[in-house]
N, C-alpha and C positions, 0 to 999 in steps of 0.2 A: 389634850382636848383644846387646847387655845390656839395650836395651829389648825385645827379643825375650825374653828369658828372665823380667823383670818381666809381658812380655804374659802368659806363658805362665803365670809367680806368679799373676795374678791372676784370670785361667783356671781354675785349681785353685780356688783359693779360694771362686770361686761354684760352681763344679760341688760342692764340698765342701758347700756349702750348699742347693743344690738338692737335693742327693742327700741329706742327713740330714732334710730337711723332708720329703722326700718331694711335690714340688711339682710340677701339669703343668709340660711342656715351652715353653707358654706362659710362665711366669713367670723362664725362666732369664735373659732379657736385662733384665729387670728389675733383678736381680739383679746383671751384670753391669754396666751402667751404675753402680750404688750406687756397685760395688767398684772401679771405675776412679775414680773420683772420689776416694774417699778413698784410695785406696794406689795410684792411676797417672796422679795430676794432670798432667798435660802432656804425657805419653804420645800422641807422633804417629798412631801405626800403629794407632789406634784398631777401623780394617777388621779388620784380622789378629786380633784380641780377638775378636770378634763372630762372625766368618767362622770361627776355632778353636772357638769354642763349641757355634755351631750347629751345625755339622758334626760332633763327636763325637759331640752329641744325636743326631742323625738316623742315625747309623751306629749307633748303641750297640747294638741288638741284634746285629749282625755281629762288633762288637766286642769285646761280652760273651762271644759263642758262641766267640771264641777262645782269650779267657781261660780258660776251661771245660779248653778242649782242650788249652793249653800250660800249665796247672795243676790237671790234674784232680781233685787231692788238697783245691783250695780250692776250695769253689763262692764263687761270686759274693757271697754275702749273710756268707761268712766272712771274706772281705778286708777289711781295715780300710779304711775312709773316704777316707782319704789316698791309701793303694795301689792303692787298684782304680780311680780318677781319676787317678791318677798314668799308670795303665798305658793308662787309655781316650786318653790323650793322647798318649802315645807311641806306642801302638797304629793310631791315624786318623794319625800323621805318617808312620808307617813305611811304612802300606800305601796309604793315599788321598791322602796328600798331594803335591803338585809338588814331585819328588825332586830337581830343578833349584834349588830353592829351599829346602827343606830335604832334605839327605843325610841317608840313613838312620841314616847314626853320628850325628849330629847328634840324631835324632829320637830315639838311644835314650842318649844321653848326658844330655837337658835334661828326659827323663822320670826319669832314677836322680839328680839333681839336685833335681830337684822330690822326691820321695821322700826323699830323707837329710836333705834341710831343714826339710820338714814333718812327716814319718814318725816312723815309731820305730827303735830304735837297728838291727835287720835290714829295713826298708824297702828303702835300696839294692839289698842283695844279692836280696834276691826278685824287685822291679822289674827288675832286671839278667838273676835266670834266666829268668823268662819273657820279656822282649823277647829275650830272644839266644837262646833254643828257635827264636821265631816267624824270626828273622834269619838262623837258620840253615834253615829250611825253606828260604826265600825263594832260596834259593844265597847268602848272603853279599854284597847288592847294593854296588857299591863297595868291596870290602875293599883291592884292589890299587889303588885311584885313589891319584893322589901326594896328601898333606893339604896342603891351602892355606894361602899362606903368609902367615900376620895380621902385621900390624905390632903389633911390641911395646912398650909403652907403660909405660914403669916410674914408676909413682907414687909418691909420697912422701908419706908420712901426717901428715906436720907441716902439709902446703901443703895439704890438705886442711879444706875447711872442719868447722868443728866444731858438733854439736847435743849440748847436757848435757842429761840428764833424769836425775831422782829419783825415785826408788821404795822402798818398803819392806815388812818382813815387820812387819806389822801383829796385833800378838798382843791379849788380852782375857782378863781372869780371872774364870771363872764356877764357883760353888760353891769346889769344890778341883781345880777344871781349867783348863788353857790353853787357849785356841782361838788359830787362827791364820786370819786371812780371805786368802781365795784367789781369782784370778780364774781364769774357762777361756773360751783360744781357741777359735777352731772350726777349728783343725785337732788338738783333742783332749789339751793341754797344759793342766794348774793352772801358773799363772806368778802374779808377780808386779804388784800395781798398782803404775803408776809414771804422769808426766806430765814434760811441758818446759819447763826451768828456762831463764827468760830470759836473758838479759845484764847482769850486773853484780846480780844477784839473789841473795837468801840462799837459800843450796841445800836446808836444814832447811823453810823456811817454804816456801818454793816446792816440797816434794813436800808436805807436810801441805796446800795450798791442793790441789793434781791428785786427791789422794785424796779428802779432801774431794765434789770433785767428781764422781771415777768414780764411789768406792762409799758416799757419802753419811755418810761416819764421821769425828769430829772424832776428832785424833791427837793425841798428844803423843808430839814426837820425845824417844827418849833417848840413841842413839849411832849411829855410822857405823860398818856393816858392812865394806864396800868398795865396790869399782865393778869394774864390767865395761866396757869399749871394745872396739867393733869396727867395721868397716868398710861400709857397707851403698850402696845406688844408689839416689840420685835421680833422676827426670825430668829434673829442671828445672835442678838443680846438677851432675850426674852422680854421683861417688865424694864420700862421707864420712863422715868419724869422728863415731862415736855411743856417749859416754860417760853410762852410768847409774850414779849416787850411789844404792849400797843405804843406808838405816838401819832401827834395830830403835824401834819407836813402838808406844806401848798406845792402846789406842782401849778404850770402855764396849763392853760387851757389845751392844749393838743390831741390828736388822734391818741388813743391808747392802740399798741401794737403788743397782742399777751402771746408771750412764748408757749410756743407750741407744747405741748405735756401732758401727760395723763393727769385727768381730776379735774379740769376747769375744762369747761366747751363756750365761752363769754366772760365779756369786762366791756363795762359802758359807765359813760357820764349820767347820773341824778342830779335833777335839781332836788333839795332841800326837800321841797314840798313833796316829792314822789316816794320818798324814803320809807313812810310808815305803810307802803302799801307791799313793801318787798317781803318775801319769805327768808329770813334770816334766823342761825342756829342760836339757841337761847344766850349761851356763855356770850355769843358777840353784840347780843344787843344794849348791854351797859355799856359796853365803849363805845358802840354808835351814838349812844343817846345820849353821853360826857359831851361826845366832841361838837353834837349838834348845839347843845344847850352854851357850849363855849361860842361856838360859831355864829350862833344867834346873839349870840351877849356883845360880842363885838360890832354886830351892822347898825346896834342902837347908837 
């Protein structure tokens, strides 16, 4: 089932991108291909990617005209990027899909899943009333089936293989202002540039090399933030820990030039003052707010 929810990640991901380019329906497997490659290498069920995609496209008008009706207060063009893909997916699982094969709890679980991961902080909860408005038209299909019973599998996060990356909040001094260079995914996040620190590799040097190469800026490390770890799913390894090394580094004021790649569609210079108005994911706004509070501590 966790390659099924990866399928369905990166499902999202291109409809995300189909949908903000605004691209015919032609080029959505184009797209999908890219995005399995770089974020679902070894991903078996390749069909089921292809077969989820296409079929939402082709229903999207049916799809959309319910959205309409089980949110009438949002039209379509007011839903955020994230949610209204979120809900097209859960939407074709609920209603068109082989309910033998995916249950309709299931269809509307892996939709408010995709939403609170990618979404913003009420994602879930909206994704949740409308699938369970349409759930509850439907009579509640399954509500009384016994839930199935998964084998439990308790992981231990030590045994878990580990991947380190470094990253940093990348500041520059222009005139009598800070700026901070920022990157943005395409699921509508300013985050942080970071890259993967080898084995046995200096952590400093090895994020100043990744930056370097995403957004084309020489650094000069000056301290360690902290680090964030969490647990994330591979294809190919399954389960593992993924610890990133924040540090605070000045770069020249220059053009940012961000390498071309699946996941970021932008990277631009902030002044200070612009920061608190960005949409940033919870885990990275303590390291923003270390380095600012650093950063302001020195112009006194």
């Amino acid at each position: 089932m966790a390659n099924r929810h990866l399928a369905r990640s990166t499902v999202l991901q291109s409809l995300f991108e189909w949908d903000f380019r605004k691209y015919p329906a032609i080029v959505s497997n184009d797209i999908l291909e890219r995005n399995a490659k770089e974020f679902a290498s070894g991903l078996g069920d390749l069909a089921f990617l292809k077969t989820l995609l296409d079929n939402v496209i082709k229903k999207l008008p049916e799809i959309d005209s319910i959205i309409e009706k089980a949110a009438p207060e949002w039209p379509i063009d007011k839903i955020s990027i994230v949610d209204r893909n979120a809900l097209r997916i859960g939407l074709y699982e609920l209603l068109f899909a082989d309910r033998g094969e995916v249950p309709a709890k299931v269809a509307i679980n892996e939709a408010i899943e995709l939403a609170k991961t990618y979404g913003g902080e009420n994602s879930g909860k909206f994704v949740n009333g409308v699938l369970g408005s349409v759930y509850k038209e439907l009579g509640e299909p399954g509500k009384d089936s016994p839930p199935r019973q998964a084998k439990k599998i308790i992981l231990d996060p030590a045994k878990m293989p580990l991947q380190k990356l470094g990253g940093a909040i990348v500041y520059a001094k222009k005139e009598n202002d800070i700026y901070l260079a920022l990157v943005h995914d395409i699921f509508g996040h300013w985050t942080l540039s970071k890259g993967t620190i080898k084995e046995d590799e200096d952590e400093g040097k090895a994020t100043a090399r990744e930056i370097k190469v995403e957004l084309g800026l020489d650094i000069n490390i000056e301290e360690k933030l902290g680090e964030n770890e969490y647990i994330a799913s591979d294809p190919e390894v399954g389960k593992k820990r993924k610890r990133v090394t924040y540090f605070l580094a000045q770069s020249p004021y220059t053009e940012i030039v961000l390498e071309k790649k699946g996941g970021l569609d932008g990277a631009e210079w902030f002044k200070l003052s612009e920061i608190l108005d960005l949409n940033f994911y919870d885990d990275i706004l303590p390291i923003v707010t270390k380095a600012i509070n650093i950063l302001l501590a020195g112009k006194k």
